[in-house]
C-alpha positions in Angstrom: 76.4 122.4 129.8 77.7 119.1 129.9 76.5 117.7 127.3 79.4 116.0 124.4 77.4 116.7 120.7 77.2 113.4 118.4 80.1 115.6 116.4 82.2 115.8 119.4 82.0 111.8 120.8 82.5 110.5 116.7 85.8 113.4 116.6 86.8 111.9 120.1 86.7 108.6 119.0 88.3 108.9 115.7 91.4 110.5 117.6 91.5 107.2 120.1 92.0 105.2 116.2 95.3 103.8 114.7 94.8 105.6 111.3 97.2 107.0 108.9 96.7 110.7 108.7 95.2 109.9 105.0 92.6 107.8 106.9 91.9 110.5 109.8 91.5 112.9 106.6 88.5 110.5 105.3 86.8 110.1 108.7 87.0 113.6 109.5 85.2 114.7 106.1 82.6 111.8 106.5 82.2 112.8 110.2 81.6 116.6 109.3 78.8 115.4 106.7 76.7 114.0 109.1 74.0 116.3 109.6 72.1 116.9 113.1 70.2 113.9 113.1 73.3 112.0 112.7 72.5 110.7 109.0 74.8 110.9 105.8 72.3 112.2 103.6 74.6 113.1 100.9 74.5 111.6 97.6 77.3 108.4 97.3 78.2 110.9 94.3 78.8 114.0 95.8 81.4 112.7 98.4 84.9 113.0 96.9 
């Protein structure tokens, strides 16, 4: 299938970004705590 995931396109994007690698890091971990609906549903807490 052709089909690009909301994980993929956000990952995809990120890489197109001027960011220092510290900053990619961030994105990255934020990206991968979306869950399938594409919501952080994470407490602010819990993110470190």
């Amino acid at each position: 299938s052709d089909t690009t995931s909301f994980y993929e396109l956000l990952q995809e994007q990120l890489g197109e970004q001027d960011l220092t690698e510290h900053q990619k890091e961030l994105a990255g971990y934020l990206i991968g705590s979306f869950d399938d609906d594409g919501l952080l549903r994470k407490q602010s807490h819990s993110i470190k």
